[in-house]
C-alpha angles and dihedrals in degrees: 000000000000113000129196147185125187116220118191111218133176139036078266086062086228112187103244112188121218091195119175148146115271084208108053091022085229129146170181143207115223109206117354109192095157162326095066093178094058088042096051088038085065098045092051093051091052086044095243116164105214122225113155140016109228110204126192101191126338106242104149101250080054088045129018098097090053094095100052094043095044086052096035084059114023090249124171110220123224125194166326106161109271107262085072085072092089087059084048094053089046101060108100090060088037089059096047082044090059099036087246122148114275115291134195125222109237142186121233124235092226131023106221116231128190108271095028114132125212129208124213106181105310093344136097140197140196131227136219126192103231110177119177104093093039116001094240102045113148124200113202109212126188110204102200093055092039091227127133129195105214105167107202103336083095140033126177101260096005141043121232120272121262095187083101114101113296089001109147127207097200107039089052092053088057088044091057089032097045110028117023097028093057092050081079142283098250090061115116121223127212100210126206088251138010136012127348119252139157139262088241096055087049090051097052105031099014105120095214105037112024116136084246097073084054111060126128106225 
């Protein structure tokens, strides 16, 4: 069984995930941006043993903290698809930008492509590419819990801003419409900010991407 505790960081009150096997009691932080004292703190309390960082795009409040956790606990990174890589090279003037601590550009251990597949203890989850809001945002979905990490593609209620360098409105409509809506709509969803829904409740209510928006007459 996957377990998961959702830890908000940042000024920004970013969703980073502390995921892990029940069985194994091992894990993974999905998108650290930030406070890794508090984050390991946590893993250590619920008696996680780290070993990876997941991460779904690398905008600095879903980063910045990946350098100095990779390097406080040995920890290999994966993800997010490789055209993130120029946001990745930018964080140390994104985070004087922001006013955010100090942050190191890094280079992940493994590129995510659509169709990958990661492991955290026993587990395994599946990625999406999912461009829109970076062109190379990722999603990590685990198929037995029915539970899907999106960072910032989906919001209850809204969808991420593409209005970012290379961010792209209607590739990320396709992105929500094409490959998170049809994984069910019973799946539950862990957004970038703010509270948990499911792909069933976005379909139906969401403003920008309800089926209803999308009806042929």
């Amino acid at each position: 069984m996957m377990r998961a505790l959702i830890i908000p960081v940042t000024p920004f009150q970013q969703n980073c995930s502390l995921i892990w096997d029940e069985e194994s009691r091992r894990g993974a932080v999905v998108d650290p941006g930030g406070e890794i004292e508090r984050v390991l703190s946590e893993a250590d309390g619920c008696g996680v043993q780290l070993e990876k960082i997941l991460l779904t795009h690398a905008h600095l409040d879903h980063c910045a903290a990946t350098a100095d956790l990779a390097r406080a606990r040995a920890l290999p990174v994966e993800g997010p698809q490789r055209e993130d890589r120029f946001w990745i090279e930018a964080l140390p003037q994104a985070a004087a930008q922001f006013g955010f601590p100090p942050a190191e550009a890094f280079e992940p251990d493994r590129w995510l492509e659509h169709g990958d597949r990661v492991t955290v203890g026993n587990q395994t989850l599946e990625v999406l590419h999912c461009p829109g809001h970076t062109p190379g945002h990722v999603v990590f979905f685990h198929p037995g819990e029915r539970c899907a990490w999106v960072g910032d593609v989906l919001f209850a209620g809204s969808i991420g801003r593409t209005d970012f360098p290379r961010g792209n409105h209607d590739a990320l409509i396709r992105s929500i419409r094409e490959r998170l809506f049809p994984l069910g709509d019973d799946v539950r969803f862990v957004p970038g900010h703010g509270p948990m829904s499911t792909f069933g409740a976005e379909r139906r209510d969401n403003p920008f991407v309800a089926d209803r928006l999308f009806a042929k007459s």
